[in-house]
SEFIRO-450885 format. One line per field, with one value per atom (N, C-alpha, C): residue in one letter; x, y, z; atom name. Coordinates in nm, 3 decimals. Layout:
N
aa = A:... .
X = X:... .
Y = Y:... .
Z = Z:... .
at = CA:... .
//
This chain:
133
aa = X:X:X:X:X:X:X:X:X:X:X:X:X:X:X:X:X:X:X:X:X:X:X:X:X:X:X:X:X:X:X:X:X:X:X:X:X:X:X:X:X:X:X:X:X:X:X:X:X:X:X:X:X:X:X:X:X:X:X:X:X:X:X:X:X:X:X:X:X:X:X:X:X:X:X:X:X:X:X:X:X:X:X:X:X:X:X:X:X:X:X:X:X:X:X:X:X:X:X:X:X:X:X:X:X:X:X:X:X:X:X:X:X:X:X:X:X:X:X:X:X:X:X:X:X:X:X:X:X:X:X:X:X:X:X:X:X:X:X:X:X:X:X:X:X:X:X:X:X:X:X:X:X:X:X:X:X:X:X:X:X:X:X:X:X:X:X:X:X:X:X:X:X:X:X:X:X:X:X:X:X:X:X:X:X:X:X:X:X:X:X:X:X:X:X:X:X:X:X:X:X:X:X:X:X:X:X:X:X:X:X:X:X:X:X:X:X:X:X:X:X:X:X:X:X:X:X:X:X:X:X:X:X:X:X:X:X:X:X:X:X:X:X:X:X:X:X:X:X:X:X:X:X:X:X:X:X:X:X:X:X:X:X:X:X:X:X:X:X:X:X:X:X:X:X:X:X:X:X:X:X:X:X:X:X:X:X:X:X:X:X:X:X:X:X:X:X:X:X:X:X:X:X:X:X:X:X:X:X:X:X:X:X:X:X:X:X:X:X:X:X:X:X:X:X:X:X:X:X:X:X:X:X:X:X:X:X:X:X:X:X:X:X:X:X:X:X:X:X:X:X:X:X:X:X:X:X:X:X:X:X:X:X:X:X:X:X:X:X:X:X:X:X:X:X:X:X:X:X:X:X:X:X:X:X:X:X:X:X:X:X:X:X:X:X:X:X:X:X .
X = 0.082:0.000:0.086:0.188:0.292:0.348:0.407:0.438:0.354:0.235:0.128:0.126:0.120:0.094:0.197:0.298:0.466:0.425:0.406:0.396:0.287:0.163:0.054:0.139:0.208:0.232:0.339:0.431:0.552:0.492:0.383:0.323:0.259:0.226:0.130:0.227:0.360:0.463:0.527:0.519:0.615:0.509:0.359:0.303:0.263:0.309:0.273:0.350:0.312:0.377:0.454:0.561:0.662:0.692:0.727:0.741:0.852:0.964:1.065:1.029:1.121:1.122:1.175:1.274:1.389:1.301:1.184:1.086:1.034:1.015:0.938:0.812:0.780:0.601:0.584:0.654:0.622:0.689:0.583:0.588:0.635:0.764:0.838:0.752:0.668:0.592:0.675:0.624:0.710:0.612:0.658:0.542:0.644:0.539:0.590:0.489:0.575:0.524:0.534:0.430:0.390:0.478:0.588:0.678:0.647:0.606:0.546:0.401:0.313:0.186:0.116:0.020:-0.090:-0.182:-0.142:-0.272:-0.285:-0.499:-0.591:-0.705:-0.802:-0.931:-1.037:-1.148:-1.250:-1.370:-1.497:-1.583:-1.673:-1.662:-1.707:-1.860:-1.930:-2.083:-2.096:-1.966:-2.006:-1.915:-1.891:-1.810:-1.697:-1.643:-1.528:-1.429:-1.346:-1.240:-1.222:-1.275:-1.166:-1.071:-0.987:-0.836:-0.853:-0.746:-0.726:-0.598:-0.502:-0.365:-0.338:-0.336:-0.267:-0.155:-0.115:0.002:-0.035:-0.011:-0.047:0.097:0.070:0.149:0.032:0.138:0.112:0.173:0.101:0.177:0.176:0.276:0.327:0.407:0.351:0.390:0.552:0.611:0.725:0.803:0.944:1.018:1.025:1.068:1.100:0.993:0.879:0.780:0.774:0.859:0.862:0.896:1.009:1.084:0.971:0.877:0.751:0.652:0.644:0.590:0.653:0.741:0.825:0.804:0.858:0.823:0.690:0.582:0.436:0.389:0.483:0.462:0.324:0.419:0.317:0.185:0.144:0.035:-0.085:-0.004:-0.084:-0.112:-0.010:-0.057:-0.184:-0.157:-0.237:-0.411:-0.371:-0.499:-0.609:-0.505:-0.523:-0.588:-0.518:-0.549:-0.699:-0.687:-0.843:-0.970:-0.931:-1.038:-1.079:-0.998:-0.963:-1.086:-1.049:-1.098:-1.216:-1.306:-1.450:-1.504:-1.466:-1.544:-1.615:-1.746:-1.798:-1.760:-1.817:-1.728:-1.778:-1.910:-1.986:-1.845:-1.821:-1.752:-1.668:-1.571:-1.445:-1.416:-1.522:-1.509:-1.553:-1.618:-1.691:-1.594:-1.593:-1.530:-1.613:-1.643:-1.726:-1.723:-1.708:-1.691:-1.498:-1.407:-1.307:-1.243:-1.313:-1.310:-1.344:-1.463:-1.473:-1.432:-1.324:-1.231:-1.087:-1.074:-0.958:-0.969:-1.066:-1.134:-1.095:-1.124:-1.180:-1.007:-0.968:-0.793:-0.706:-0.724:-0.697:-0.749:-0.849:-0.887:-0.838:-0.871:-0.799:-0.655:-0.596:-0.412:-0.381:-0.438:-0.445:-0.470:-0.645:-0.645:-0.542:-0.493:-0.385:-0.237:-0.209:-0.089:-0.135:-0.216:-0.265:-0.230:-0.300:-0.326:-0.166:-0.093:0.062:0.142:0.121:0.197:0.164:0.020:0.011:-0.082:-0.004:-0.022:-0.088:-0.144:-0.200:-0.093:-0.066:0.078:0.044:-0.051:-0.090:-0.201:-0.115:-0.221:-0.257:-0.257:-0.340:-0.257:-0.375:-0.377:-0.381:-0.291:-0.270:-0.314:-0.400:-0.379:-0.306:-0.202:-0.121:-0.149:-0.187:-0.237:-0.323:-0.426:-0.529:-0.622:-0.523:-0.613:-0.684:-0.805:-0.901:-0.936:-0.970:-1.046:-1.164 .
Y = -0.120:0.000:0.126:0.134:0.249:0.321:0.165:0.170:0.212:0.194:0.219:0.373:0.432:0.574:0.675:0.582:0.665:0.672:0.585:0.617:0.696:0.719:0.784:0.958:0.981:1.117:1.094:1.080:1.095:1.101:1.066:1.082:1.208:1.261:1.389:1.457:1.433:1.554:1.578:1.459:1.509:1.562:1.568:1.579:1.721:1.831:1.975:2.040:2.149:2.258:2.370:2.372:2.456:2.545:2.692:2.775:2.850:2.891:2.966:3.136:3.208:3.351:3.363:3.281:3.305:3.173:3.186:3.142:3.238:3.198:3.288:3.309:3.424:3.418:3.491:3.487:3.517:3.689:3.749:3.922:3.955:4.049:4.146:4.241:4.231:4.295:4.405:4.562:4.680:4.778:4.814:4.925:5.055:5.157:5.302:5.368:5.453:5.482:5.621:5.693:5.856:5.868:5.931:6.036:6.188:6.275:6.209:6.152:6.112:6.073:6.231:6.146:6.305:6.294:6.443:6.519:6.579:6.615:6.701:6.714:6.821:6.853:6.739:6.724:6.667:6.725:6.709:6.801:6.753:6.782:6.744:6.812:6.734:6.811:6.890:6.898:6.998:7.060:7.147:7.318:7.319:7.211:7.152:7.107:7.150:7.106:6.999:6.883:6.736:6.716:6.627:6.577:6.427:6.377:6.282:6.270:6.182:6.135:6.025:5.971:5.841:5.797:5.702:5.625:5.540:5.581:5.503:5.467:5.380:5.256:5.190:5.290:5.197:5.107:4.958:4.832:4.822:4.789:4.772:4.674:4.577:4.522:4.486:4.588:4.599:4.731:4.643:4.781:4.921:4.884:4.990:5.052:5.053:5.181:5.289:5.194:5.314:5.472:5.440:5.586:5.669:5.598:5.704:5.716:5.643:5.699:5.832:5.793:5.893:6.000:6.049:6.145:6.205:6.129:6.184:6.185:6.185:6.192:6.294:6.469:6.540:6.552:6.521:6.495:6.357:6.308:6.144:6.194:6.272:6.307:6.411:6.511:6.639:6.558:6.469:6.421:6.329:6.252:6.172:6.246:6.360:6.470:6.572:6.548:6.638:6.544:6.372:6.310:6.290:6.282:6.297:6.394:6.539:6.641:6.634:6.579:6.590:6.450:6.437:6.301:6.353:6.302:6.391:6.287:6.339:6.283:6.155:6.110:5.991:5.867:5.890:5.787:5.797:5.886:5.884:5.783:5.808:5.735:5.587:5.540:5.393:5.315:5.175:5.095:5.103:5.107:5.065:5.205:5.303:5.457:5.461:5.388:5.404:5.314:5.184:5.146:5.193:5.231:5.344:5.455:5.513:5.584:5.557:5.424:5.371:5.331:5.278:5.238:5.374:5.459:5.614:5.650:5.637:5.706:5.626:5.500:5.446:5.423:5.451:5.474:5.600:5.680:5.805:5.865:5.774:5.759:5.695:5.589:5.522:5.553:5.624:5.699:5.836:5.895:6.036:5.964:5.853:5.745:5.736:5.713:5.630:5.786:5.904:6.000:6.061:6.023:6.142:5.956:5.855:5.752:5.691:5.662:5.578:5.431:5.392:5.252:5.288:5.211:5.223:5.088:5.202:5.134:5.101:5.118:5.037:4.932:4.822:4.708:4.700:4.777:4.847:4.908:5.031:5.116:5.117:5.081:5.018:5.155:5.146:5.231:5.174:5.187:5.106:5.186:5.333:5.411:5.489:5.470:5.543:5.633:5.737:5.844:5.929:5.988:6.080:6.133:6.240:6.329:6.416 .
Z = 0.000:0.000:0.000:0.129:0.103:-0.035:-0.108:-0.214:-0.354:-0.387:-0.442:-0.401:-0.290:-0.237:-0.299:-0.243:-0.311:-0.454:-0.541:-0.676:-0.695:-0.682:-0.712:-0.654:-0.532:-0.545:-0.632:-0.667:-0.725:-0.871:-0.921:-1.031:-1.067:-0.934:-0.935:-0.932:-0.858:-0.870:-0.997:-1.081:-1.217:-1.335:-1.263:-1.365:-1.376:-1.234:-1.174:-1.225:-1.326:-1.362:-1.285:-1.302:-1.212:-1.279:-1.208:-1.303:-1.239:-1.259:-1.198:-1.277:-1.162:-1.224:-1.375:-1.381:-1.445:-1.637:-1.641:-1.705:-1.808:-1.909:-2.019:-1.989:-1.981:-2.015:-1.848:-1.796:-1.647:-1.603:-1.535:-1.507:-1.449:-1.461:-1.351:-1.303:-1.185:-1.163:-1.085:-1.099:-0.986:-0.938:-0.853:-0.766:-0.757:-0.757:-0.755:-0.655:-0.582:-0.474:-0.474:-0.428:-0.414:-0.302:-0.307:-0.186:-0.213:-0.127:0.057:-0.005:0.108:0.144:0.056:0.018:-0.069:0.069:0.096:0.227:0.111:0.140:0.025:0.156:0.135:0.190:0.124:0.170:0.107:0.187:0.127:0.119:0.241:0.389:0.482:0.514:0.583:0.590:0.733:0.807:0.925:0.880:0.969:0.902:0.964:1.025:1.008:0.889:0.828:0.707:0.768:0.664:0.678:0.572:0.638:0.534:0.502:0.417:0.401:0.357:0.409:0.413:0.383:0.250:0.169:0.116:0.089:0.066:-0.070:-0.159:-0.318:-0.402:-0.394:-0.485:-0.655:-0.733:-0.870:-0.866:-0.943:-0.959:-1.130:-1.152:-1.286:-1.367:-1.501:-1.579:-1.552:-1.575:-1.646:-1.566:-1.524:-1.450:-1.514:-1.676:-1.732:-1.751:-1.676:-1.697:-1.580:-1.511:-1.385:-1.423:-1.499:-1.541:-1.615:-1.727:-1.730:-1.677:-1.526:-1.416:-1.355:-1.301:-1.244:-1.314:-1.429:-1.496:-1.504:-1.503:-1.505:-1.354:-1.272:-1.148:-1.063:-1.104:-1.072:-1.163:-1.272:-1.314:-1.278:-1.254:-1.177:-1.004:-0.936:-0.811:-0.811:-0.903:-0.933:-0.910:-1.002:-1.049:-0.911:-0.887:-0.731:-0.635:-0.631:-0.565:-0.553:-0.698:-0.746:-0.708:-0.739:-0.740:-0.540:-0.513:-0.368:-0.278:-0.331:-0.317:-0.346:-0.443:-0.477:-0.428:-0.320:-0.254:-0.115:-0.132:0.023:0.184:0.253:0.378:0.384:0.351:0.383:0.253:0.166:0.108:0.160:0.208:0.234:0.367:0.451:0.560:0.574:0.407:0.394:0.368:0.414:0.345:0.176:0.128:0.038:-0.067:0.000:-0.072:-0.084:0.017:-0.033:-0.119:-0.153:-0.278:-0.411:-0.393:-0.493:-0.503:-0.489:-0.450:-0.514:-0.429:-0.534:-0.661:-0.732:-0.845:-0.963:-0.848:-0.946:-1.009:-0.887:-0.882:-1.002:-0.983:-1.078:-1.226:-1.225:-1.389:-1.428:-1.343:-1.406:-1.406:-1.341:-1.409:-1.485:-1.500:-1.686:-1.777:-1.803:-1.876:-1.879:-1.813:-1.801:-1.886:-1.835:-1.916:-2.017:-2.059:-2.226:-2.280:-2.228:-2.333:-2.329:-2.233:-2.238:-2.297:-2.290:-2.348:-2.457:-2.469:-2.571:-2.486:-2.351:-2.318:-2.157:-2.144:-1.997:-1.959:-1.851:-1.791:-1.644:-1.556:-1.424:-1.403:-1.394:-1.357:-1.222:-1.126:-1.053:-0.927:-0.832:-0.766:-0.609:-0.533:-0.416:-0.314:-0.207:-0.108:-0.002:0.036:0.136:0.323:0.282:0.421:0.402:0.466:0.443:0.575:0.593:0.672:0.702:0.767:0.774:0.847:0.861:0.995:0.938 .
at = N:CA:C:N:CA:C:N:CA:C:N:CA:C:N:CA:C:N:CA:C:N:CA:C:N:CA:C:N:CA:C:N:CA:C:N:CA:C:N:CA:C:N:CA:C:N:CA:C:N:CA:C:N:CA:C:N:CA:C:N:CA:C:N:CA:C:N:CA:C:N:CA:C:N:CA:C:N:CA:C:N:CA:C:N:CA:C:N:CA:C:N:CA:C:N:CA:C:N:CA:C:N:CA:C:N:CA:C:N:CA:C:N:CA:C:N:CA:C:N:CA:C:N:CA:C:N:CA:C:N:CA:C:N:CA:C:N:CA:C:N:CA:C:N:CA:C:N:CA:C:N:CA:C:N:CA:C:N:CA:C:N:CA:C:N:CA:C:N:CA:C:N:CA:C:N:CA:C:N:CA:C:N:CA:C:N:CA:C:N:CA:C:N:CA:C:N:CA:C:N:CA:C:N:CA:C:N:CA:C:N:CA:C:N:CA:C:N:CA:C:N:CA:C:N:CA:C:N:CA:C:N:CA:C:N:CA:C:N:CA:C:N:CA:C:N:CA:C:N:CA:C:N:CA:C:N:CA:C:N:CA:C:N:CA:C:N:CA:C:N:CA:C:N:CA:C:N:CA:C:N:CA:C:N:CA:C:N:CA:C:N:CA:C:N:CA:C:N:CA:C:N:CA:C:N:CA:C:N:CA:C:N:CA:C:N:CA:C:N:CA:C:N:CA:C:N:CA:C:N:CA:C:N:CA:C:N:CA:C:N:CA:C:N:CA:C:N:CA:C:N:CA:C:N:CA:C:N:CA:C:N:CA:C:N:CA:C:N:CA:C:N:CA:C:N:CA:C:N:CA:C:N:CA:C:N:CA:C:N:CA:C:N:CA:C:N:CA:C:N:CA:C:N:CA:C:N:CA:C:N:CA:C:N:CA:C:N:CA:C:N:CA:C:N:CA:C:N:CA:C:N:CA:C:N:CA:C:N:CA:C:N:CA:C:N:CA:C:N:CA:C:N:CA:C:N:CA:C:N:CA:C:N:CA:C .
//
């Protein structure tokens, strides 16, 4: 029976696709990160100014797109920034409104890439800190 067992895995093991880094077909994935954190106002319903203080990481294909990240830097923050700003306090503070939030941020730095590159260059929009008052 042992023996029977040994062969049935040793069968399943040569039959499992392995894939090393160092493999065709497989993604250097890279992240780019907003230095500092984007603080912006957002549109609070008592007459109190609220903020919000995030930490965003694009994730990306291919290293060599970082460098035309980097470069479109302040236009991708600008923008982060604006969408940021026109969110009222009830999403900002939802789980469910700051997904849609991130959703937003990220379509609209792809589209901003496509139109200054050509290629939509983030396969997606990480909030890594996400603060509010």
């Amino acid at each position: 029976m042992a023996k029977y067992l040994f062969a049935v895995l040793l069968s399943m093991l040569c039959s499992m696709n392995v894939y090393s880094a160092d493999d065709k077909g497989t993604e250097n994935i890279a992240y780019y990160g907003f230095e500092p954190d984007i603080v912006t106002n957002y549109i609070s319903n008592r007459k109190k100014l609220g903020f919000v203080k995030i930490s965003v990481e694009l994730m990306v294909k291919d290293p060599e797109h970082l460098v035309l990240i980097e470069h479109h830097d302040p236009l991708l923050r600008a923008a982060i920034v604006e969408v940021l700003g026109n969110q009222a306090e009830d999403k900002v503070k939802s789980l469910t409104g700051r997904e849609d939030i991130r959703r937003e941020c990220y379509e609209t730095v792809n589209r901003l890439l496509e139109a200054e590159t050509g290629k939509q260059l983030v396969v997606n929009l990480l909030f890594t800190k996400y603060l509010y008052d």
